[in-house]
C-alpha positions in Angstrom: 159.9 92.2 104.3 160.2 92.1 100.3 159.0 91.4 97.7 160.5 89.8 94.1 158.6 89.1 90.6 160.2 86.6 88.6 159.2 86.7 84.8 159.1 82.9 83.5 160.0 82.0 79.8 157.8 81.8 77.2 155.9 78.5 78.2 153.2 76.6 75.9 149.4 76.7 76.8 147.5 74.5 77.6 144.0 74.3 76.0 142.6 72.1 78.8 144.6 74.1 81.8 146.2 71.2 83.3 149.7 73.0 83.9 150.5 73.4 87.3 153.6 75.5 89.4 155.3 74.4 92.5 157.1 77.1 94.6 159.2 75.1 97.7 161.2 77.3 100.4 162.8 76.5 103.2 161.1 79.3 105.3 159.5 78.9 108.1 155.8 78.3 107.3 153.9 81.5 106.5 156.8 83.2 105.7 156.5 82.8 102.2 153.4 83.7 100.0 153.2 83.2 96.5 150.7 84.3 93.7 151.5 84.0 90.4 149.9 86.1 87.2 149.4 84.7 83.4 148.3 86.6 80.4 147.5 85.0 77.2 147.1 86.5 74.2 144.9 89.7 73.1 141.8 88.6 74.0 142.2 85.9 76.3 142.7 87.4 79.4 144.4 87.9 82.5 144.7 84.9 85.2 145.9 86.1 88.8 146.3 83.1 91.0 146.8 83.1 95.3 149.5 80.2 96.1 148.5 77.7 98.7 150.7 76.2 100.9 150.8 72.5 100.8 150.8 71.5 104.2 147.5 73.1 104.9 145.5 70.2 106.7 142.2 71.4 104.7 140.9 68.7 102.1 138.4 70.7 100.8 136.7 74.4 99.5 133.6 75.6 97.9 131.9 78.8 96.8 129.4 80.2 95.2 129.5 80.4 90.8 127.6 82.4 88.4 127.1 81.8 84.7 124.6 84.9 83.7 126.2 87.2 81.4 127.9 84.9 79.6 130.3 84.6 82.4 131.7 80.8 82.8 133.5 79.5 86.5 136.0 76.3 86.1 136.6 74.7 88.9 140.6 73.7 89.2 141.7 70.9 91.1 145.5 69.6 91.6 146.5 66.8 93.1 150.1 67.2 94.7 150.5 63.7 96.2 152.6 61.1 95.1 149.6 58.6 94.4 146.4 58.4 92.1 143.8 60.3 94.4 139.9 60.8 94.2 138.5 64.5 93.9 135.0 64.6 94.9 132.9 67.6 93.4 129.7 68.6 94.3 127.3 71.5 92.3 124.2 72.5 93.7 121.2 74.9 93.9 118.6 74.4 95.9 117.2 70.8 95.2 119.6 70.6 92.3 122.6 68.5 93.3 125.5 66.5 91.3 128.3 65.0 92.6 130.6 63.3 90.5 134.6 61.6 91.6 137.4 62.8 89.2 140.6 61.3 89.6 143.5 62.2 89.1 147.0 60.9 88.5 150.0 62.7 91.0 151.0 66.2 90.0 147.9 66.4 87.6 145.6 69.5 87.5 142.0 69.2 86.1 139.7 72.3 84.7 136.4 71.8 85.1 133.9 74.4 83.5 130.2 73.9 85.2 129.2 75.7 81.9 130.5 73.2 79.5 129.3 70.6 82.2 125.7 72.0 81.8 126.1 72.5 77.8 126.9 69.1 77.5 124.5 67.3 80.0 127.6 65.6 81.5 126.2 62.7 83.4 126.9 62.4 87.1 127.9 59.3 89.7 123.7 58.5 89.6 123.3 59.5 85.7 121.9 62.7 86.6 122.8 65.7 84.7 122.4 69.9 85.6 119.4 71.4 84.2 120.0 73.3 81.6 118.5 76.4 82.5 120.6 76.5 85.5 123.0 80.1 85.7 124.0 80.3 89.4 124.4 78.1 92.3 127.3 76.9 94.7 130.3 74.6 94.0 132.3 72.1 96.6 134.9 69.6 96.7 136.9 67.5 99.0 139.2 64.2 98.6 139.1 61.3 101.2 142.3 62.7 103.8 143.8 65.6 104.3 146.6 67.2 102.7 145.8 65.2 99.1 145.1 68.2 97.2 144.3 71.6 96.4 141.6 73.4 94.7 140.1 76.9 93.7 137.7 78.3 91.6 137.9 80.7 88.5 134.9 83.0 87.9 135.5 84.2 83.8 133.9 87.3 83.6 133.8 88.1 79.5 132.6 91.6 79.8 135.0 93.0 82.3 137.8 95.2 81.8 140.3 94.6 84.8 143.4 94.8 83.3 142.9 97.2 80.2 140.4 97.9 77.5 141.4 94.9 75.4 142.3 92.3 78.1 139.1 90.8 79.6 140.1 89.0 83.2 139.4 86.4 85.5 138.9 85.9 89.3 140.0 83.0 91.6 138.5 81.8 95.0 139.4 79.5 97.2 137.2 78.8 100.8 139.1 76.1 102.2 137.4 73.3 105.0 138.1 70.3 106.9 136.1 67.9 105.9 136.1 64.5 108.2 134.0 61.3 107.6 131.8 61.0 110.3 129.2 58.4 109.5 128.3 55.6 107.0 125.7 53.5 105.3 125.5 51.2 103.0 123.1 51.5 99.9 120.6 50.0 99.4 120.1 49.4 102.9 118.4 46.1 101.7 119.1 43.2 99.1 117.1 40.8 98.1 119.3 38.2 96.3 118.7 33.9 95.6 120.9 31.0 96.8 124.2 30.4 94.5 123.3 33.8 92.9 125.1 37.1 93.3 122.8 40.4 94.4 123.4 43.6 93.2 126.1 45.6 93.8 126.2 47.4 97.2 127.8 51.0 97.7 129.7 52.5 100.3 128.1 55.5 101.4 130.5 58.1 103.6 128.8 60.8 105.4 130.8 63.7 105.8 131.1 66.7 107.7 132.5 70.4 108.2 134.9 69.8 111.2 137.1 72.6 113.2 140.0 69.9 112.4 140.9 66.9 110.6 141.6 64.9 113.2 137.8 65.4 115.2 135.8 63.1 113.1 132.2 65.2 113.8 130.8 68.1 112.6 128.0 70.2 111.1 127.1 68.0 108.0 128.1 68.5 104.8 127.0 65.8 102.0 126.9 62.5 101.2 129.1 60.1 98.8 132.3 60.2 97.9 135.3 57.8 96.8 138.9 57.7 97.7 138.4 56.1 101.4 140.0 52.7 103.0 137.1 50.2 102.4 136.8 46.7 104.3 133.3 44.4 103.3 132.2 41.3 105.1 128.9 39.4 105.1 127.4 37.4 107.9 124.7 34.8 107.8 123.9 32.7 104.5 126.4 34.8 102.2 129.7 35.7 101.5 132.0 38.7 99.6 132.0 37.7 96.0 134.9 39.4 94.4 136.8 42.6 95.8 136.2 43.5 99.4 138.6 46.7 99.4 136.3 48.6 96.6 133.7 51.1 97.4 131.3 48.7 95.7 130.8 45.1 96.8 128.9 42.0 95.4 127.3 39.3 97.6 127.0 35.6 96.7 124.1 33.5 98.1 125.4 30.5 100.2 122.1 29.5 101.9 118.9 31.0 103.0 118.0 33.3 105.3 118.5 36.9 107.0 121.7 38.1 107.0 123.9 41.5 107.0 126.7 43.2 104.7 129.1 46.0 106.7 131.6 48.1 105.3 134.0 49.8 107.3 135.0 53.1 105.8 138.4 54.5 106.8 140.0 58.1 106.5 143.1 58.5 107.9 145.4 62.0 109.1 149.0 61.7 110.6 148.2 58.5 112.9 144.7 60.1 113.2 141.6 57.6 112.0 138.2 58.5 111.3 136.4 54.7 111.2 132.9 54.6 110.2 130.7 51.4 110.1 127.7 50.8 107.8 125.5 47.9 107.7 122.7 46.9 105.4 120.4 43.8 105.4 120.3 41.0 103.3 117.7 38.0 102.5 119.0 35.4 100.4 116.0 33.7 99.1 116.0 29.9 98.2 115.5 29.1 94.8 113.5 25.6 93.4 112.9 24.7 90.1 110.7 21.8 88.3 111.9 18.7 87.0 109.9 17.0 84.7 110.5 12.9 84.2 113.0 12.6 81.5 110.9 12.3 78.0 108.3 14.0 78.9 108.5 17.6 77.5 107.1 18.7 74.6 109.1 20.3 71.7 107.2 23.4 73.2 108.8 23.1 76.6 105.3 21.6 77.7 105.2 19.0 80.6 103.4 16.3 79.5 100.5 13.8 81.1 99.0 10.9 79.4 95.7 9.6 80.3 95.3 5.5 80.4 93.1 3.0 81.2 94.2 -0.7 83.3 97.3 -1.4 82.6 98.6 2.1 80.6 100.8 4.6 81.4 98.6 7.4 84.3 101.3 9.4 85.5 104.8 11.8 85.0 106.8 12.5 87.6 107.8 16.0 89.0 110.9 16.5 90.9 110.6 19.8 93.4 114.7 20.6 93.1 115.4 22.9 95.7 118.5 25.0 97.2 119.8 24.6 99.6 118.2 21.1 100.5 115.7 20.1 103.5 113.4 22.7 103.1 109.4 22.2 102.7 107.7 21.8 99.5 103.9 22.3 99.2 103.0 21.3 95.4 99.5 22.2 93.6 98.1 21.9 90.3 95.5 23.5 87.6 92.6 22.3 86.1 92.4 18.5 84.5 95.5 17.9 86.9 96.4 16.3 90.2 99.1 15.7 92.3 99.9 12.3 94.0 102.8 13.2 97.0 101.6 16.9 97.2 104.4 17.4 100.1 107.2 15.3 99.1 109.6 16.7 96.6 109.3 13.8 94.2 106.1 13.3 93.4 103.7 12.6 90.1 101.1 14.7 88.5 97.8 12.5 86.5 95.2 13.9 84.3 91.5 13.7 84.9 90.7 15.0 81.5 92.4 15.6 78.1 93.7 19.4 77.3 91.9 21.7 75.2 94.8 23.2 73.5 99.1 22.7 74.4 100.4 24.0 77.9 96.2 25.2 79.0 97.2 23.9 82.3 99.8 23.8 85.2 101.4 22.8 88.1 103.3 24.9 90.8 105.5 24.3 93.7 106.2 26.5 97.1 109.8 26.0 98.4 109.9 27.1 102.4 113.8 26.8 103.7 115.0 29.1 106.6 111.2 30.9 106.6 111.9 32.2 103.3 110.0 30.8 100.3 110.5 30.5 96.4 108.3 29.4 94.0 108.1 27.8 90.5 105.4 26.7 87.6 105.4 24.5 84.6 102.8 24.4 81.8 101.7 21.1 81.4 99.4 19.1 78.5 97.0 16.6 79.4 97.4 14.2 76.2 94.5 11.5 75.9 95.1 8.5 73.1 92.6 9.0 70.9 93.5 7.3 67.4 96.4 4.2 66.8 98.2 4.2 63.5 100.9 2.8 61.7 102.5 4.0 58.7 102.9 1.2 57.0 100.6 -2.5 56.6 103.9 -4.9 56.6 105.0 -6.5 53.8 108.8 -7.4 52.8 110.1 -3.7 53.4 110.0 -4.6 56.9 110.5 -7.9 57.0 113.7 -10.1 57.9 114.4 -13.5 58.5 113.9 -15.1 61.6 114.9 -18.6 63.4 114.0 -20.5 66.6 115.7 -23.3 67.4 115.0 -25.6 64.2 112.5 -23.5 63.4 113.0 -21.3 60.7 110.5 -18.5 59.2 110.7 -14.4 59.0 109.6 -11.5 60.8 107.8 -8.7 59.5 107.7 -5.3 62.3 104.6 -3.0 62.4 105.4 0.0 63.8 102.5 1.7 65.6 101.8 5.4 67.6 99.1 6.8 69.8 97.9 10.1 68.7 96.4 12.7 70.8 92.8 14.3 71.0 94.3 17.7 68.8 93.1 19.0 65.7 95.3 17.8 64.0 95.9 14.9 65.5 99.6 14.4 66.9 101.8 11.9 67.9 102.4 11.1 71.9 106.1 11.0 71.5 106.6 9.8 75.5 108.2 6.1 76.6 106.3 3.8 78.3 103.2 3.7 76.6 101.5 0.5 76.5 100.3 -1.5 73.2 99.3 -4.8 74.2 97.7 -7.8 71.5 95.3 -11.1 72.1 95.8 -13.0 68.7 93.6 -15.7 67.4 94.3 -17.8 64.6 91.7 -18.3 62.1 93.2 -20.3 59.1 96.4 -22.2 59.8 96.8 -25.0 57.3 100.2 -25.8 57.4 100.7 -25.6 61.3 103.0 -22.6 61.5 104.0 -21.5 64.9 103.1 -17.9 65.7 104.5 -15.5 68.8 103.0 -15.0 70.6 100.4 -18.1 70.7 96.2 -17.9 70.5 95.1 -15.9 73.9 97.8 -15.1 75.5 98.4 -11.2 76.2 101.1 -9.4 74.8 102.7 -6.1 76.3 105.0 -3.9 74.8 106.1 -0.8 75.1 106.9 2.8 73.4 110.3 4.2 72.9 111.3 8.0 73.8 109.7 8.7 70.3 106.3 7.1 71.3 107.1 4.5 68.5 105.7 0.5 70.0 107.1 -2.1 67.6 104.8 -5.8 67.1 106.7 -8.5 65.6 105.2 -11.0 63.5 106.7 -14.4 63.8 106.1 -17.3 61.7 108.1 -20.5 61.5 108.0 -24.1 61.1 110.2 -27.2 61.3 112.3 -27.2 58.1 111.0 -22.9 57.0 107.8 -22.4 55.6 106.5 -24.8 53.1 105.5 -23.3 49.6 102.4 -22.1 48.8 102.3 -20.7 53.0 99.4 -19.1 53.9 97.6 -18.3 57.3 95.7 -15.6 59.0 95.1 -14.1 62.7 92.9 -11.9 64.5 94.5 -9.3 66.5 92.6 -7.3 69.2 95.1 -4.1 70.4 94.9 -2.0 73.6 97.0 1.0 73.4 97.6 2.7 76.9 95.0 0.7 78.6 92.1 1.6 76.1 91.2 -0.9 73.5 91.0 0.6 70.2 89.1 -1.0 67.0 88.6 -2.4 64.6 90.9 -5.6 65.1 93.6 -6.1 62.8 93.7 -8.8 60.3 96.8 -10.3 59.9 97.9 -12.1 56.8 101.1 -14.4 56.3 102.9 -15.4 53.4 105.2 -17.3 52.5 107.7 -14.2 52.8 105.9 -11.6 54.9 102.9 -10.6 56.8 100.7 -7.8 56.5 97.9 -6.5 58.8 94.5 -4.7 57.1 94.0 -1.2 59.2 96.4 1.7 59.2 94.3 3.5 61.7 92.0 2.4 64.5 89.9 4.6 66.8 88.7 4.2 70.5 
């Protein structure tokens, strides 16, 4: 038996107390014990620190800390191993708890002072943070396997005198455990997440436990959380690991619909021991359908919209139900002035019964059933009703160009014209296929022009994506128009099945025509 006390050189502090000593013997083990003693400057105080002996199988300690006084307890934490490794610290008093994972690079010590954790409302793994009133409670850590680190605590004591009058000290403790992982879960136990989307992340929860040795993975338990385990995710049924699988957090991604499950097996691991631990959580990856509205007919307000009509006019828009993944059941209804033809196919078309009161007052919906698990979706709609036709302009050699059938040579003037809805103010139906169609009669012809189209016979034409119908005037003759040309029409006009009046007068020139209304009214 001896002893020996070997004074080190002056060595340089370190503010944040992240030096660390390694003693190594070739003794037998026990045979050696090590503590080692520091004093600062006046003042600072004296630090008298136990070694511990690196093979110990423990993985982690605890006690209790006290801050009244002024006092202050840092918890120290060294990681000897040769790899990056998680230290997981729990502080608690009664229904106060924070746990938080430090990691820390090999041979790096960490200081951590519950009273600057408090003062500063440090945030923990959950964004919780220690009340501030709190003075006293108890302290814990561990890492994943054993043997991966050491750690004590140092209770700072400013009003003692331990050493001498001017010298104010410091106590260490260290309570070492085994702590084995002996259960799992995953959190939440339940996602909710849509086809072709990602749900949110899932965490590996480890249950641990106090065991009488590392390799028994059961015990009295301990806590719950914790990083720096083995992690393995799958997925079964309509999903699949999006990302990282080997992370304690995992991200599913939708690939159907239906009820499925996400498992992670958590892994510790001890000199060829294992501790394995399975936890499972459900998952229900919803469909997803969406409402497609017939190309055109959206409002610059995102509205879906339906035109009313009479014989002949444009009645309908249709709605396309696009759901994922395909074959499931669609059930489609519709609010008031609205209804559905093809209320269980997925393409179907929505008509109005009566014109809208203001833009988007009405709806339609659609239920999307795949795998027993339903989505739905809405879209406002407008119910438009023609109430006025207008043109901007009454012809006239601005739009006029010349024009030639066969031997038959003459011009062609274009009158532009647009429905406009029931609003105040009035506004244009800017949809395709609306309907404008003419009966002409000729009342003075006395040169025997040809028109298009001829007396009586109907005319159809119909609106671009704008809402904009175009009527060309055509007049030739054998040779062009003879001078001194003049002739006139009657034109009776039905826009979108309705007829509107009164009837346009068309005049003809010998260079252009011209019609006598810029407005007519149902």
């Amino acid at each position: 038996m001896s002893a020996q006390t070997v004074k080190l050189p002056l060595l340089a502090g370190d503010p944040g107390l992240r030096n660390s000593f390694i003693v190594q013997s070739d003794a037998a083990p026990g045979a050696l014990i090590m503590s080692l003693a520091a004093v600062g400057a006046p003042g600072f105080g004296l630090v008298r620190q136990i070694g511990k002996d690196q093979q110990t199988r423990d993985n982690g300690g605890g006690h209790p800390w006290d801050l009244g006084g002024g006092k202050d307890a840092v918890l120290l934490l060294f990681n000897h191993s040769t790899v990056p490794k998680y230290f997981n610290v729990k502080i608690g008093n009664g229904g106060v708890l924070w746990w938080r994972p430090y990691l820390l690079n090999p041979m790096e010590t960490a200081a951590i002072s519950i009273r600057d954790l408090i003062a500063s409302q440090v945030k923990d793994q959950d964004g919780a943070a220690l009340p501030q009133n709190l003075e006293q409670g108890e302290i814990g850590w561990f890492t994943a396997n054993p043997a991966e680190g050491k750690g004590r605590l140092m209770q700072i004591d400013s009003e003692s005198r331990t050493v001498t009058a001017s010298i104010r000290g410091a106590r260490n403790f260290s309570c070492s455990f085994a702590y084995v992982l002996c259960g799992a879960s995953v959190s939440p136990a339940s996602v909710t997440f849509n086809d072709g989307a990602t749900s949110s992340p899932l965490q590996a929860v480890p249950a641990v436990c106090m065991s009488v040795s590392p390799s028994i993975c059961s015990g009295q338990s301990s806590s719950y959380n914790g990083l720096g385990y083995t992690y393995d995710w799958t997925a079964g049924g309509p999903a699949e690991v999006y990302g990282p699988s080997t992370e304690s957090t995992a991200t599913l991604l939708g690939a159907g619909s239906g009820i499925g499950y996400a498992d992670v097996a958590i892994t510790a691991q001890d000199n060829g021991y294992t501790c394995c631990q399975d936890g499972t959580g459900s998952l229900n990856v919803k469909p997803t359908v969406g409402i497609q509205v017939q190309n055109g007919f959206v409002s610059i307000a995102g509205n879906g919209l339906v035109v009313m009509g009479g014989p002949g006019g444009l009645t309908s828009t249709a709605i396309t139900a696009q759901g994922n993944p395909g074959g499931g059941s669609v059930t489609w209804s519709a609010g008031p002035r609205l209804v559905i033809s093809g209320v269980n196919s997925a393409n179907a078309s929505v008509s109005g019964t009566a014109p809208s009161a203001s833009g988007g007052d009405t709806w339609v919906s659609v239920s999307y059933i795949s795998n027993q698990l339903s989505a739905s979706a809405s879209a406002r709609f407008t119910v438009e009703n023609p109430t006025t036709l207008q043109t901007p302009s009454l012809g006239g050699i601005a739009t006029t160009i010349p024009y030639t059938a066969g031997n038959d040579s003459g011009y062609e003037t274009t009158i532009t014209y647009y429905l406009y809805d029931q609003m105040s103010p009035a506004n244009i139906i800017p949809v395709p296929g609306l309907t404008l169609t003419e009966v002409l009669s000729t009342t003075s012809n006395p040169f025997g022009a040809i028109f298009t189209p001829p007396d009586g016979v109907p005319r159809t034409i119909t609106s671009n994506s704008s809402g904009a119908m175009w009527d060309q005037l055509t007049a030739v003759a054998s040779g062009g128009l003879p001078n001194g040309f003049k002739a006139s029409r009657t034109q009776n006009l039905t826009g979108n099945g309705y007829p509107f009046s009164p009837a346009q007068q068309q005049t003809y020139t010998l260079t252009f025509a011209t019609v006598s209304n810029l407005s007519m009214h149902r």
